[in-house]
N, C-alpha and C positions, 0 to 999 in steps of 0.2 A: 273191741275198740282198736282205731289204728295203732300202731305204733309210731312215737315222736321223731321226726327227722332228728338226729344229731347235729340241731344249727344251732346251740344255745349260744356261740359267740354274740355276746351284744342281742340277747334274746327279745327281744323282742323289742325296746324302746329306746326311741333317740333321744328319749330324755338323762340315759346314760351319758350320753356326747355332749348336750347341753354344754357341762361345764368345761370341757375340751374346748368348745366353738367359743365361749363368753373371754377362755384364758388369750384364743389367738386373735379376735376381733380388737382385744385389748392389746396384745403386743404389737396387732399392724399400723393402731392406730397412731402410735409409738413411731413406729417405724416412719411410716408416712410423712412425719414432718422430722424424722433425724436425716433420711437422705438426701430432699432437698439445703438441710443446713449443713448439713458435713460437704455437699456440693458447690455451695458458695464460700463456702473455707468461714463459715459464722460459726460464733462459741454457741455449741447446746447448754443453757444457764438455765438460772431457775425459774425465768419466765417460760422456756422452752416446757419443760415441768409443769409448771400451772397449767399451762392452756393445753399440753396432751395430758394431763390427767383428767382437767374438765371436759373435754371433749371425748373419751375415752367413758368416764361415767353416765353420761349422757347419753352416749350413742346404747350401750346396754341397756339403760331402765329405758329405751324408745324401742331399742328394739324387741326390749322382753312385749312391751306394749303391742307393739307388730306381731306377736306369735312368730319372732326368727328362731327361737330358741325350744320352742313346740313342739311336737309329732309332724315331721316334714315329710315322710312316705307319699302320700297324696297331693304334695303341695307343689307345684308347677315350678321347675329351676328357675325361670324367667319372674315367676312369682317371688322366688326367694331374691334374684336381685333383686328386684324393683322395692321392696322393702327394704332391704339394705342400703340403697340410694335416697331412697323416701327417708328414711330415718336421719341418715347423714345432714339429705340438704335442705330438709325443710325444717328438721329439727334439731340441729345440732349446730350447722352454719349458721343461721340466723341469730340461735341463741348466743354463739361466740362472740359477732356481731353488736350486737346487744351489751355485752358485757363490756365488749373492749371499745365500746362508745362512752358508757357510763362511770366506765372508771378508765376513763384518759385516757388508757395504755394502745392505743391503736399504734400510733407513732413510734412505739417501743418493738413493733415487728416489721419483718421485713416484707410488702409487701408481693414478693414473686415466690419469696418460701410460702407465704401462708396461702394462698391462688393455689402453689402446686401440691402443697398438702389437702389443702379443700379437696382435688382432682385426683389425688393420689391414694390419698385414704381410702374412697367407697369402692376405688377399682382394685385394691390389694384384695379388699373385702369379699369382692364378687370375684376374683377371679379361687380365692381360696373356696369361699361356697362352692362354686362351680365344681371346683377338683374332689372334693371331698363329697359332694353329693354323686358326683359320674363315678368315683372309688364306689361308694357304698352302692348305687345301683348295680356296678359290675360285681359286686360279690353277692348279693342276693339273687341277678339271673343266674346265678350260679350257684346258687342254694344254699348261702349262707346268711348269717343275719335274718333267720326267716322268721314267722309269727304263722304258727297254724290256726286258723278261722272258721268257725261253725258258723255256719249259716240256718237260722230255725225259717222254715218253711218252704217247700218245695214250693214254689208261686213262680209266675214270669220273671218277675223283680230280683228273686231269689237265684235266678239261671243268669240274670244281667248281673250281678253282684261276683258268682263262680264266673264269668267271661270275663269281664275287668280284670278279675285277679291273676287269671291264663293270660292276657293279652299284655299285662302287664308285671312281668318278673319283678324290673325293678321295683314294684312297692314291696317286695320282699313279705306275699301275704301267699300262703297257703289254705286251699279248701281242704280243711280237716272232713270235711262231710258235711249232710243237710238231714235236721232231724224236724219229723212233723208227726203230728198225731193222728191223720187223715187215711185213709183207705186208699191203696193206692191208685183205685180208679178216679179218685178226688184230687187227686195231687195232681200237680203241672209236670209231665214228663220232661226230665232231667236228661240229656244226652252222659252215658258214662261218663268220658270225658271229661267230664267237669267235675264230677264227684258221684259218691255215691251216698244213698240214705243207708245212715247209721243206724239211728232210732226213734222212738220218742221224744218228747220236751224234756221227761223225766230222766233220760236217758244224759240229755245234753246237759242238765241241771246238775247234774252224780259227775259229768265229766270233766264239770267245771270247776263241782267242788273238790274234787280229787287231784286237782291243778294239772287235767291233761286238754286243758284248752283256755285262752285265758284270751282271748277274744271273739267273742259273738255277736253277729248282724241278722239282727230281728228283719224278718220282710215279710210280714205279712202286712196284708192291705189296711189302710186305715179304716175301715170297718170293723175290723176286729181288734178293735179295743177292749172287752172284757180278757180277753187271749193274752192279750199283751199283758195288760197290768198284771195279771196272775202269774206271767210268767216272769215279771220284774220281779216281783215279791217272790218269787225263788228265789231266783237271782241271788237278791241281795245278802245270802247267805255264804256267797261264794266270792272272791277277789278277782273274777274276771273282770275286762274292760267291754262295756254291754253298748252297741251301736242300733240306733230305729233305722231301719234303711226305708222312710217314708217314701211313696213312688208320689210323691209331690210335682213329678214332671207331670203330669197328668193337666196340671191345671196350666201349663204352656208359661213355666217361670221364667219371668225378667228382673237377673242380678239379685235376687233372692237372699234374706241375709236374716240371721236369730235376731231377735231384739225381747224386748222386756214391755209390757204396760203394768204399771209398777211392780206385782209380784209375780205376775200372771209372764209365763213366757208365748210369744208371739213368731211369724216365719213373716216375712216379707214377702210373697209372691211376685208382686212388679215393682220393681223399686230401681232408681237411678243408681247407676257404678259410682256417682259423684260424691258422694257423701264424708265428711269428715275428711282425711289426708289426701286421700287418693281428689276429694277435691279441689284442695289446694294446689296438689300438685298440678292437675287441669289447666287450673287458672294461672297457675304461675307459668307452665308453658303456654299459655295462649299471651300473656301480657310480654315477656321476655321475647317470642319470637316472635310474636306480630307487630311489636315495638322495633324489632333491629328491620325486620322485612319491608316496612315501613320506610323507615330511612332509607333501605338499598333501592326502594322501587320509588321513591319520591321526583326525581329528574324525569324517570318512563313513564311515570304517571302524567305527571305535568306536558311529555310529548304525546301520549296518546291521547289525553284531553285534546291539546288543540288542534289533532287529525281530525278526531270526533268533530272538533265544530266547526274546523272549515271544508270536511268532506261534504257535510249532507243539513239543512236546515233543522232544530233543533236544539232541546238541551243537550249539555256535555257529559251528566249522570242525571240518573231517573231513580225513584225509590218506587220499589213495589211490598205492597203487605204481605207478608208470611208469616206463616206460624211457628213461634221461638219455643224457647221451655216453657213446658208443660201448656202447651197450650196457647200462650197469650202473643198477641201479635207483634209484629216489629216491623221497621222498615227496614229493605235491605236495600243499601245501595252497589249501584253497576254503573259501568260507563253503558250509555245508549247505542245498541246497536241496530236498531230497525229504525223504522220510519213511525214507527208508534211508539207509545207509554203505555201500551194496557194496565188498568190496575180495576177493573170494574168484576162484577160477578159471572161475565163470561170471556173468558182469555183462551184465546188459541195458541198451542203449543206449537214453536218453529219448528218446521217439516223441513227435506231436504228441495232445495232449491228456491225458497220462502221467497216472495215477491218483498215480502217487508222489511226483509234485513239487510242492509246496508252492504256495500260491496266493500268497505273499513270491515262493518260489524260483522260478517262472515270471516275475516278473518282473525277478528279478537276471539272471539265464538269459538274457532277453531282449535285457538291458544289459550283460551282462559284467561285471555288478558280485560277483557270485560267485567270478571268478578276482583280484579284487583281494590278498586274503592273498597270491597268489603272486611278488608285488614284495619277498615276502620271500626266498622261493626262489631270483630272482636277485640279490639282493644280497649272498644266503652264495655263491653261484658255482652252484647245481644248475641252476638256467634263465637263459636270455636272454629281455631284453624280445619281441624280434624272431625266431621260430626255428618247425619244425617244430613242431606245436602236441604234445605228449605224448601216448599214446593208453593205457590198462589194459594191463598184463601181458599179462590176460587175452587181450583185442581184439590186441595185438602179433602173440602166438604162432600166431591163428589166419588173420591176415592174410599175415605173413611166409611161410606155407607155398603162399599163393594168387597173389601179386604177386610178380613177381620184380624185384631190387632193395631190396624194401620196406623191407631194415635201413638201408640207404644214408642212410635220412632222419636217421639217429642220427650219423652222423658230426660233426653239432652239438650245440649244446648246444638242448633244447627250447624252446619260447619261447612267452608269454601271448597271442601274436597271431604270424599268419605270413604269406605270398604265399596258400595257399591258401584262408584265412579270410577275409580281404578282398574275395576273387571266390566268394564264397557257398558255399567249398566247406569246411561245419563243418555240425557235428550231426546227425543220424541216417545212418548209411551201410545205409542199407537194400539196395543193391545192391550188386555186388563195381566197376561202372563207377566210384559214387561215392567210392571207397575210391581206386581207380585215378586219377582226378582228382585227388585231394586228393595222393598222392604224389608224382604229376606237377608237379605246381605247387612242392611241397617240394623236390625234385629240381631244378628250375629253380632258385629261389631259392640252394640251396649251390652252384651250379656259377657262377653271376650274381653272388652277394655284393656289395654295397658300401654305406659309410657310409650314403649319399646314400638309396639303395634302400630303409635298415633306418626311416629317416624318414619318407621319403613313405609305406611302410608303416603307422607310429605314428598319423599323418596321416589315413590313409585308415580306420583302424580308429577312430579318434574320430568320424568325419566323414562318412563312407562308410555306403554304406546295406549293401551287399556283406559286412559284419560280422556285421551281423543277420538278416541271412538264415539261415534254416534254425534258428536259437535256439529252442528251445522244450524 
């Protein structure tokens, strides 16, 4: 058997930190509202007290709920903010809110302290996560803080599992070796590199119970389930922490999450990112910022309307049917840039130098000033700022029969800009590759989701030349 790296510093679990991370989440939340009060020269009194202790209690039991306080090795930095901010401002803000409506006391704070503590809180938060996870990644590429890992079976999955673990130091996870029972003309050849086969099962079982390995990821195929359970029922005589590493990608997973039917546990294969907080959170940026974008573009709106209707005869916006979540249809509205309304079962897609589009609507077209109306759309709920862009009925039915997946991209709600508009891939799909890209890219995005992401998106589609591409 190998011999143990000398990394037992913090050997192996963050659940040692936990209460490190619970003491200082609690003191910043503290902080957060004493230095905007020490700043406006206000007494910190026993109101200041109540409302950072409740806000302080709160934010912990949300975010124990969030898994902040978890096994965070595998868990994406971006991931850890974005629950630290989730937790704050859906859950914590609102509740204070709440409180400080129903029992009076609103009037008893200062409105620009508690704004800059709302803002100050989840950024002390994230910017501590941040230091202390890039601390702990940097000592584990450096071989500290490590966790050695058996891996049982020599299989494909079993070689991607030893490659994760090499490409990525900071999860601070060592390939102890890969034990299997199989002849080794049977087994998936292992580059050295990665590791070597130790032993047997029995082998791995003895290793585990003698505490010289105390994490192992099972990868054999979901076929061999008699294999596995047998070797659970080892297992369970030993205190190691026991991983299925099912090659579930197999079955081409959309946002995939554990759930339960009553006792029975279940995988989600295709499943919406939206669900529960993270869809809140969705919605609460699409209503907040398509509400203020709203206002700002209310005057530009109102002047490219009246271009629209003294350039060219016609309506000033047309609605066309597309397909929303999951499926079910919606109107989407645009200002008219052609000489048509198509909305029938055969629609032609604007090519460059289109006889039908208006010499205005070429240049709305060009600018995306044409999907402006549809800030109306998400503000009633039919679209998102951020989302697969909607395609015709029409264009749906004929594509959905050629790409397989293609409906997958509706698991969200549609949206005025997406991942795959930004990288040039919008307006005429003259070929079925282009078509193919563009859901590629959409597919990405709902499997990827996060705040951060739907932003720099907004960002890029302002800003970015990648928008305008292909517009005509």
């Amino acid at each position: 058997m190998p011999s143990k790296k000398p990394t037992d510093w913090g050997r192996g679990t963050d659940a040692e930190l936990a209460p490190l991370m619970r003491l200082v989440d609690f003191a910043l939340i503290y902080t957060a509202l004493w230095l905007p009060t020490l700043a406006r020269g206000e007494v910190w009194d026993q109101r200041s007290w109540i409302a950072a202790t409740l806000a302080a209690v709160l934010f912990l039991l949300i975010a124990q709920a969030l898994e902040l306080y978890q096994r965070s090795r595998a868990v994406r930095l971006k991931q850890l903010v974005m629950r630290a901010w989730t937790g704050w401002l859906v859950g914590v803000v609102p509740t204070l809110l709440f409180v400080a409506f129903i029992s009076k006391s609103s009037e008893d704070y200062s409105r620009i302290t508690v704004t800059t503590w709302f803002v100050l809180a989840p950024s002390l938060i994230s910017v501590w996560r941040t230091a202390i996870t890039l601390l702990l990644r940097e000592l584990r590429s450096r071989g500290y803080n490590t966790r050695p890992a058996a891996i049982i079976g020599m299989t494909p999955l079993g070689e991607q599992l030893a490659q994760r673990m090499k490409d990525l130091p900071s999860l601070g996870l060592e390939v102890y070796g890969f034990f299997d029972d199989r002849t080794e003309d049977r087994c998936h050849p292992i580059p050295r590199s990665l590791g070597r086969r130790i032993g047997s099962l029995e082998d791995a079982v003895n290793a585990a119970r003698y505490g010289d390995i105390d994490l192992i990821y099972i990868a054999f195929p979901l076929r061999a389930e008699p294999r596995i359970t047998e070797l659970l029922r080892q297992l369970s005589d030993t205190t190691a922490s026991v991983y299925l590493a099912a090659d579930f990608f197999a079955f081409d997973l959309l946002h995939a999450r554990w759930g339960t039917l009553g006792d029975v546990p279940t995988v989600s294969l295709r499943e919406t990112p939206f669900y529960g907080v993270d869809g809140w959170l969705k919605r609460i940026e699409d209503v907040v910022l398509g509400s203020l974008i709203l206002m700002t573009i209310a005057i530009p709106m109102l002047i490219v309307g009246l271009v629209v209707k003294l350039s060219s005869p016609g309506p000033v916006l047309f609605k066309q049917r597309r397909y929303g979540l999951n499926g079910e249809v919606i109107d989407v509205i645009k200002f008219r840039s052609m000489t048509v309304t198509e909305d029938g079962t055969d629609i032609r897609q604007a090519t460059r130098n289109d006889p039908r589009v208006t010499k205005v609507g070429a240049f709305l077209r060009r600018t995306n000033l044409d999907e402006l109306p549809q800030f109306l759309n998400v503000v009633n709920g039919s679209m998102s700022i951020v989302g697969p862009r909607p395609h015709a009925v029409a264009h749906n039915e004929l594509y959905r029969k050629k790409i397989q997946g293609y409906m997958l991209r509706h698991k969200v709600k549609p949206g005025i800009t997406g991942w795959a508009q930004v990288n040039g891939w919008r307006g005429e799909t003259d070929t079925l590759e282009k078509m193919e890209k563009r859901v590629e890219h959409d597919l990405d995005y709902i499997r990827n989701w996060s705040l951060l992401w739907d932003l720099q998106i907004i960002i890029m589609t302002i800003f970015g030349s990648g928008a305008r591409r292909n517009a005509y």
